[in-house]
C-alpha positions as CSV (number, residue, x, y, z in Angstrom):
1,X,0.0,0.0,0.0
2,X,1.1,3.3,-0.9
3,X,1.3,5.9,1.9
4,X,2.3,9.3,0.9
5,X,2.8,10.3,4.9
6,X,0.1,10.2,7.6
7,X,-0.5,13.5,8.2
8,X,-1.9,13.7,4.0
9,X,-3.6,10.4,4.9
10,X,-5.5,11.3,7.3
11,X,-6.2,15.0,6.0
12,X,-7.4,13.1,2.8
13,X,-9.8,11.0,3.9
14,X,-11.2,13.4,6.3
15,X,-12.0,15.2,3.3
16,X,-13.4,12.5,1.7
17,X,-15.5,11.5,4.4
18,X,-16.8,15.2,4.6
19,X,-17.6,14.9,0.5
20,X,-19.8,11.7,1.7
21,X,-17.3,9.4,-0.6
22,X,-17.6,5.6,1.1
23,X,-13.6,5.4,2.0
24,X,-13.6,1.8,3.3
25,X,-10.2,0.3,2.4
26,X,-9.4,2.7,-0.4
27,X,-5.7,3.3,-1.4
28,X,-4.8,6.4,-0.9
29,X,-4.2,6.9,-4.8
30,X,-8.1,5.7,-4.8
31,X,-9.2,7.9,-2.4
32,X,-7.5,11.0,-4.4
33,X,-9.0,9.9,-7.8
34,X,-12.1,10.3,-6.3
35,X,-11.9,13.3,-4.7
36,X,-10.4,14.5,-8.3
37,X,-13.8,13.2,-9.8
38,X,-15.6,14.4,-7.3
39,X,-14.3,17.6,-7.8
40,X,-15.0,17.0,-12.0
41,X,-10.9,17.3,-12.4
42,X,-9.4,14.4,-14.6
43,X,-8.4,11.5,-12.4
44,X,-4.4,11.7,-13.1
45,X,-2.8,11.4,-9.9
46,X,0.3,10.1,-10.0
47,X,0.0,9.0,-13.9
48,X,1.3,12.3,-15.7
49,X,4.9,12.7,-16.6
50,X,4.2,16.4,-17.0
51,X,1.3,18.2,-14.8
52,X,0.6,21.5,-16.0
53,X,-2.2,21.9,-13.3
54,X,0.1,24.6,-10.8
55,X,-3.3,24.9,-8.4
56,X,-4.2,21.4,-7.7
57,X,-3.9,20.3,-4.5
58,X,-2.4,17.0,-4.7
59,X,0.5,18.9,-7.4
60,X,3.1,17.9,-4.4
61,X,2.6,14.4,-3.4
62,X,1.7,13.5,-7.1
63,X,5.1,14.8,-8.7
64,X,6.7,13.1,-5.9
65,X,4.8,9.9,-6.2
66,X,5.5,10.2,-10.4
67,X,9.2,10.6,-9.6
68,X,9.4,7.7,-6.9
69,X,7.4,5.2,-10.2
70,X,9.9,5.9,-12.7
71,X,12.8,5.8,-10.4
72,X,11.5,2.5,-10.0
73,X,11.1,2.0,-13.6
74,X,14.4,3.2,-14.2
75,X,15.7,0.5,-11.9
76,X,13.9,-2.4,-13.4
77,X,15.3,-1.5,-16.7
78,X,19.0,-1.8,-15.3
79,X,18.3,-5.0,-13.9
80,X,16.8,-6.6,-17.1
C-alpha cells in the first residue's frame, strides 16, 4: 500500500469523508481519484509525466509519487 505520509492520509480522507465518498479500504491513490472526480478534475494522480495543473492540490505528493514510479522504472530496466 502506498502511503504518501500520515499526516496527507489522514487529511485526505477526512475530506473524503466530509464529500460523503464511502472510504472503506481505499488506497490512498483511490481515495484521491475520487476526490479529483468528485471535484470534476481528470483523475491523473500520480500517472502524468508532466502536470501543468500549478493549483491542484495533490501537485506535491503526485510529482513526488511520479518521480518515486519511474525511479523504480528506471531500476527495473538496469536490472533486465
Amino acid at each position: 500500500m502506498l502511503t504518501i505520509n500520515d499526516s496527507h492520509q489522514r487529511t485526505t480522507k477526512h475530506y473524503a469523508v466530509q464529500m460523503a465518498i464511502e472510504t472503506g479500504t481505499m488506497s490512498n491513490v483511490d481515495l484521491v481519484w475520487a476526490l479529483q472526480d468528485l471535484e470534476n478534475h481528470a483523475q491523473c494522480f500520480g500517472s502524468l509525466p508532466e502536470c501543468g495543473e500549478l493549483n491542484c492540490r495533490w501537485r506535491n505528493n503526485c510529482q513526488k509519487l511520479t518521480e518515486f514510479v519511474n525511479n523504480i522504472n528506471k531500476s527495473n530496466r538496469k536490472i533486465a
